[in-house]
Every structure is written in structure tokens, then in C-alpha cells.
C-alpha positions in Angstrom: -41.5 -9.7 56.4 -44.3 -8.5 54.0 -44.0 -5.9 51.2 -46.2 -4.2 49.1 -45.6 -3.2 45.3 -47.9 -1.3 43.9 -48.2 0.5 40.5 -49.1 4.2 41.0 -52.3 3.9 38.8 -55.0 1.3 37.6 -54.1 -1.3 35.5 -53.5 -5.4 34.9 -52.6 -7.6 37.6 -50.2 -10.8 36.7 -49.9 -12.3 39.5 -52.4 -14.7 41.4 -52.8 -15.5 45.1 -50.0 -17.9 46.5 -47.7 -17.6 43.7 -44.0 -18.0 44.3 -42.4 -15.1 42.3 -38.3 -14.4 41.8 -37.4 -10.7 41.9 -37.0 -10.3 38.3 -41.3 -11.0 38.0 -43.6 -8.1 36.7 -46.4 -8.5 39.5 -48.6 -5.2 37.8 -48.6 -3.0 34.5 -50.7 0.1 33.5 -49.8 3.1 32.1 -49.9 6.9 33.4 -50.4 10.4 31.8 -47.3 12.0 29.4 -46.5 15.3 31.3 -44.9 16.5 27.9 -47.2 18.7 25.7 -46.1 20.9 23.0 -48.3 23.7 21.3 -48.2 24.3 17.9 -49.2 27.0 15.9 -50.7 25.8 12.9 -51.9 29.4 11.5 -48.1 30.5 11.6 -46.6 27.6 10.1 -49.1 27.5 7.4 -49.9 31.4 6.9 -53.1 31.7 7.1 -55.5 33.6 9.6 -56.1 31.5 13.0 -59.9 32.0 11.9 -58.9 30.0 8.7 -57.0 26.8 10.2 -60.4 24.4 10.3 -60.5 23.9 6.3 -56.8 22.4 6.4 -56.6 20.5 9.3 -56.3 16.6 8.7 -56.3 15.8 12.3 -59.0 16.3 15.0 -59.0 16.0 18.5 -58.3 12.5 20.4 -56.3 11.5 17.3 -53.2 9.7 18.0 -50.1 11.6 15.7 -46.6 10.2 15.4 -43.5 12.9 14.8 -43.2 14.6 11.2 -46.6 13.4 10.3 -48.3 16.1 8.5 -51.1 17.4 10.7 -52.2 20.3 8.1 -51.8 20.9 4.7 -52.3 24.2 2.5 -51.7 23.9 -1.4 -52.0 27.2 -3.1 -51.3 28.6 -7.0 -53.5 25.5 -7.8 -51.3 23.1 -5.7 -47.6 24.9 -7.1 -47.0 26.3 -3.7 -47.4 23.7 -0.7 -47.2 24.5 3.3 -47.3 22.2 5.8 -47.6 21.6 9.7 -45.9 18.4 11.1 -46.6 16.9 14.6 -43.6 17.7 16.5 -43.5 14.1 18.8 -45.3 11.0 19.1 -48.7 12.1 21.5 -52.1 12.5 21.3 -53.9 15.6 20.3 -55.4 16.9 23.5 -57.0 20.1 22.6 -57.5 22.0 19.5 -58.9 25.4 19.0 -60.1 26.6 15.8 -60.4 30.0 16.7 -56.4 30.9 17.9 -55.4 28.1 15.1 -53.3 26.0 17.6 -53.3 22.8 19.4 -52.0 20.9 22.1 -50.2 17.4 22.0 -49.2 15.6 24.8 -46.9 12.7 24.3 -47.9 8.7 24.6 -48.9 7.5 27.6 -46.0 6.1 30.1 -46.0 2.6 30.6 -45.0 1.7 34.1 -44.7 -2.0 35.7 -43.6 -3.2 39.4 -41.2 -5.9 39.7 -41.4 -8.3 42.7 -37.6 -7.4 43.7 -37.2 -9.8 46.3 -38.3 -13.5 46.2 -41.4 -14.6 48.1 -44.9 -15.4 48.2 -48.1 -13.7 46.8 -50.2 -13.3 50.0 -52.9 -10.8 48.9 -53.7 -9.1 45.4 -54.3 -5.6 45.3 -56.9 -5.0 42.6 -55.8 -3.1 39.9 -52.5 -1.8 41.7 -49.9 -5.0 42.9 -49.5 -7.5 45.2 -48.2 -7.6 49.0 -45.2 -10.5 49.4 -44.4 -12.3 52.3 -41.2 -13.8 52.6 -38.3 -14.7 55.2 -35.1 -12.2 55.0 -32.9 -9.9 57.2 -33.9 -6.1 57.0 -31.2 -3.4 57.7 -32.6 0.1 57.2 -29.9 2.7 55.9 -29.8 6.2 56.9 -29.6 8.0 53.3 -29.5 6.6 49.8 -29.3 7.6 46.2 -30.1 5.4 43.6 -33.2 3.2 43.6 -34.3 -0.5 43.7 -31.5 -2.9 42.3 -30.4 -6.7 43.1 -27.1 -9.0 43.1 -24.6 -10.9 45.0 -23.4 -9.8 48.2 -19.5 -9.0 48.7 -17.2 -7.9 51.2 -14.8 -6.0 49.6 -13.1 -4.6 53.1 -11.9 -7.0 55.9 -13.1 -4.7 59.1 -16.2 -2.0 59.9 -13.6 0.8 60.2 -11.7 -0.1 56.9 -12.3 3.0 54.2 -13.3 1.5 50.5 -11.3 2.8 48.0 -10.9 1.9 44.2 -8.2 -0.3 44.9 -9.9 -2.6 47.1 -12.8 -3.3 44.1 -11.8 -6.0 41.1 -13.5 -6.8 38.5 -14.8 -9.8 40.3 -17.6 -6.8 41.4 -19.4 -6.8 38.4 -22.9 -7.3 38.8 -22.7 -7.3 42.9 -23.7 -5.5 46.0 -20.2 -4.6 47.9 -20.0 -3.9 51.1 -17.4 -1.6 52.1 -16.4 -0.2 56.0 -16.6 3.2 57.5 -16.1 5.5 54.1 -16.0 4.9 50.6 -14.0 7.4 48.6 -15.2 9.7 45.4 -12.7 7.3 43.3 -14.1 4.2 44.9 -17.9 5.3 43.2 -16.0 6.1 40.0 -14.6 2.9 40.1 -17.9 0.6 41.1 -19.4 2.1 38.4 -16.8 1.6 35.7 -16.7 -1.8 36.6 -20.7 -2.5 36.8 -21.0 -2.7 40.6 -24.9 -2.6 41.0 -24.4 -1.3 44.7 -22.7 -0.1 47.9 -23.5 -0.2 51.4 -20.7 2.2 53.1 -20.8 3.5 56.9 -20.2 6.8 55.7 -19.7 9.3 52.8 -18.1 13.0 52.1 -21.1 15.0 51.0 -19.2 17.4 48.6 -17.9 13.8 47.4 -21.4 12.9 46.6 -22.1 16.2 44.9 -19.1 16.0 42.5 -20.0 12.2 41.6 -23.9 13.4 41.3 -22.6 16.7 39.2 -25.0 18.4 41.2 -26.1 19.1 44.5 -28.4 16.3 46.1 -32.2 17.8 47.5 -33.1 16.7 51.3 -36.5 15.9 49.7 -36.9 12.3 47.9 -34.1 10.7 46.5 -34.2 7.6 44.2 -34.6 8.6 40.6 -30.6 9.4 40.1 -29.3 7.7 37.5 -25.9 7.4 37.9 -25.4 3.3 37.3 -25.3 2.8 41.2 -27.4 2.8 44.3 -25.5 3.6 47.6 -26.7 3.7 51.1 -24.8 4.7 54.1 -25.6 3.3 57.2 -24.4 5.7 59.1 -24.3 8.9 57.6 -22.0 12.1 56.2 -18.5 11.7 57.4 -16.9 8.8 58.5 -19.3 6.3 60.1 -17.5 2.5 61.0 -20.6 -0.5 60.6 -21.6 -1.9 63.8 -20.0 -4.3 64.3 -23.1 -6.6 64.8 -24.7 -5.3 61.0 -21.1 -5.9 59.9 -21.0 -9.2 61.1 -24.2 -10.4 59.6 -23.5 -9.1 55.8 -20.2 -11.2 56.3 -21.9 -14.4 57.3 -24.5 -13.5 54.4 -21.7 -13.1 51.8 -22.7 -14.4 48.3 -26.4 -14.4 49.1 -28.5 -12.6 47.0 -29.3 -8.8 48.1 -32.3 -6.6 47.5 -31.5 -2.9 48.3 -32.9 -0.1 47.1 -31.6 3.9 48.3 -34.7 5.8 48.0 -34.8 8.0 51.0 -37.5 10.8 51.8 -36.8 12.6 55.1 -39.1 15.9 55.1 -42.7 13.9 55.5 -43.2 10.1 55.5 -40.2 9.3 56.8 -38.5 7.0 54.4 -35.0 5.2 54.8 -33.3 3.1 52.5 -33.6 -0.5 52.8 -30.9 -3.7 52.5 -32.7 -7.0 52.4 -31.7 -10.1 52.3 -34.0 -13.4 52.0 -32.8 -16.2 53.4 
């Protein structure tokens, strides 16, 4: 199979063509617009007209600011009386207008990176953005996931495809792996996986008003992936009590202890998107 991992912006490619990579690798790095901006209103915090804001300022525009610095600065009663304006954040000052006597900061830019997350071979560079991989593995596509990419040993923790996981079946052997469990997994089961620093489930099926409660809210049909709730889970089947096939069952069982790349992210509206279980071999 191949895979592409991209950054979603320009930046610094660290990989070259042919390179064996392990999942852990940083194949890109860049960085993309803060959406955080404040506005501050250096007139009011200063008490002067917005007219009369220029002659204080120690800042200008495209100056980088860190939080509490002092951004303006009015001394009165021949420096006895002292006002200030401090930067509320770490950004950038975007915009400043010395007419309304405020300004606008938006916060650093976001660093972001791609990982390889499954072992293979660098088989084309993407300028600027990734690589594409190529490497040998079984592929099971879920039907719905929450959680996104994460990696570990494969383990059975049920003995059949119909056999519901609960939290008495998980030990805390689990740490660190990928559990497999059989036709449902139970609200106390997720509770469990995650006190005990599972990394991920792959169920049959799942109560939706379980997965509400264990979300604390209610989970959007649009694109799922960003929940950070210590776990990533993908059913295979659905809501509701779903037993494995037995053929998928049988192949995570003669694949147990192997190293498993799964990620949940699931978008169902446009661009169909499931959540994927691989396995290199």
C-alpha cells in the first residue's frame, strides 16, 4: 500500500527519496496562521484621546510582542503618575490604527509536523508538503472513529467476535496497546482503557449515548478526529451491537503482538472518509 502525509501548508521536507522511515519519523514541518487575535484598546487603558495614542506607542506594526510586555507607556505630573498598556498574549501585531487608538494581535504562528505513522519506504517527495510511503501491511477500514492517528501492540483482549469487552476483561498488561475487543465494548470498558493507558480499541459495535457520556458531549456527523479524550476507537461495524467477522477477527488474532497503525478520523457528509487499522507486515 502507499500513503501520503502531507503538512497542510508550505514548509521543510526531512526526508529524502528511498529512505526507510519508523512511524515515530517527522517526514515535514512548517508552520500555519494563529486564528487567535485579541484587540486592545490602547486609548482606554492609557486615557487619552484615540487621536492621541501615536506619541506613546513603543510598538509598531509587524512587531513580534510577548504577554505583559508593555506596548504603550504614558507618564504624566512629570513622570509621578504612570499608565500603561501590556500585550495581552504572545503574537504579532497585525494591525494598528492610530486613529480608533487600537490594535490587533494575533498569536504566534502554529507549528505543525507529519509523522510517518506506519513504517515503510520514501517513494516520492512532495515538495514543500510530505512524502508518499509505500510499504507492505493488512488494511481494515472501520465504519466510524473518534480519536485520531495513534500506534502500539496489537491484543486480543476477548476470546470470540461476539464476546462484549468490558473493563474486566482489560489488565494492566494494556498499557500502551491496541485491544481488540468483540461485538460491543461497554461505557466502563472506555473508562477503563483510558485509566490504564490503552492507546486504542477496535470494537464491533458501540452504544451511541455511551459514546456521548464518555465524549461529555454530543459527537457531530461531520469530521471526527480532533477528540482528545486519551483514546482512539473504531467500530467496525457500527452503533449497537455489531460481532467481527469472523474472517477480520481471525486475522487481528494471527496478527497479535504485531505493531498497529490506526487512526479514527472519519468524515461521512463529503469525501467519504473511514477510519483505518493497519498493520505492516
Amino acid at each position: 500500500m502507499r500513503k501520503e502525509r502531507r503538512i497542510p501548508t508550505q514548509g521543510e521536507v526531512l526526508v529524502d527519496l528511498g529512505d526507510a522511515v519508523e512511524p515515530e519519523a517527522v517526514l515535514a514541518r512548517g508552520s500555519v496562521m494563529n486564528p487567535e487575535v485579541e484587540e486592545v484598546s490602547i486609548f482606554s487603558q492609557l486615557g487619552v484621546d484615540p487621536e492621541m495614542v501615536g506619541r506613546y506607542l513603543l510598538k509598531s506594526e509587524g512587531d513580534e510582542v510577548k504577554m505583559n510586555e508593555v506596548i504603550a507607556i504614558r507618564r504624566s505630573f512629570f513622570g509621578r503618575s504612570t499608565r500603561v498598556c501590556r500585550s495581552p498574549m504572545d503574537g504579532t501585531i497585525e494591525a494598528l490604527s492610530k486613529i480608533s487608538g487600537r490594535l490587533l494581535i494575533r498569536g504566534l504562528p502554529i507549528k505543525v509536523e507529519v509523522l510517518a505513522h506506519i513504517p515503510g519506504k520514501v517513494v516520492q517527495i512532495i515538495p514543500g508538503e510530505g512524502a508518499t510511503l509505500e510499504t507492505e501491511a493488512a488494511l481494515i477500514k472501520g465504519v466510524f472513529g473518534i480519536g485520531g492517528e495513534t500506534r502500539g501492540e496489537l491484543a486480543l483482549a476477548v476470546e470470540s467476535p461476539t464476546e462484549i469487552l468490558t473493563s474486566k476483561q482489560l489488565e494492566s498488561e494494556h498499557k500502551g496497546k491496541v485491544v481488540v475487543g468483540g461485538s460491543f465494548v461497554t461505557l466502563d470498558a472506555l473508562r477503563s482503557a483510558v485509566g490504564l493507558g490503552v492507546r486504542g480499541i477496535l470494537t464491533g459495535g458501540l452504544d451511541q449515548r455511551d459514546l456521548t457520556d464518555f465524549l461529555g458531549r454530543e459527537i457531530g456527523l461531520g469530521v471526527t478526529g480532533d477528540e482528545r479524550v486519551g483514546l482512539t476507537i473504531i467500530m467496525l461495524g457500527g452503533f449497537g451491537v455489531h460481532p467481527i467477522t469472523n474472517d477480520v477477527f481471525d486475522l487481528l488474532s494471527s496478527m497479535e503482538g504485531d505493531l498497529v497503525c490506526i487512526d479514527g478520523t472519519t468524515q461521512i457528509r463529503t469525501n467519504m472518509l473511514r477510519p483505518e487499522v493497519i498493520i505492516p507486515i
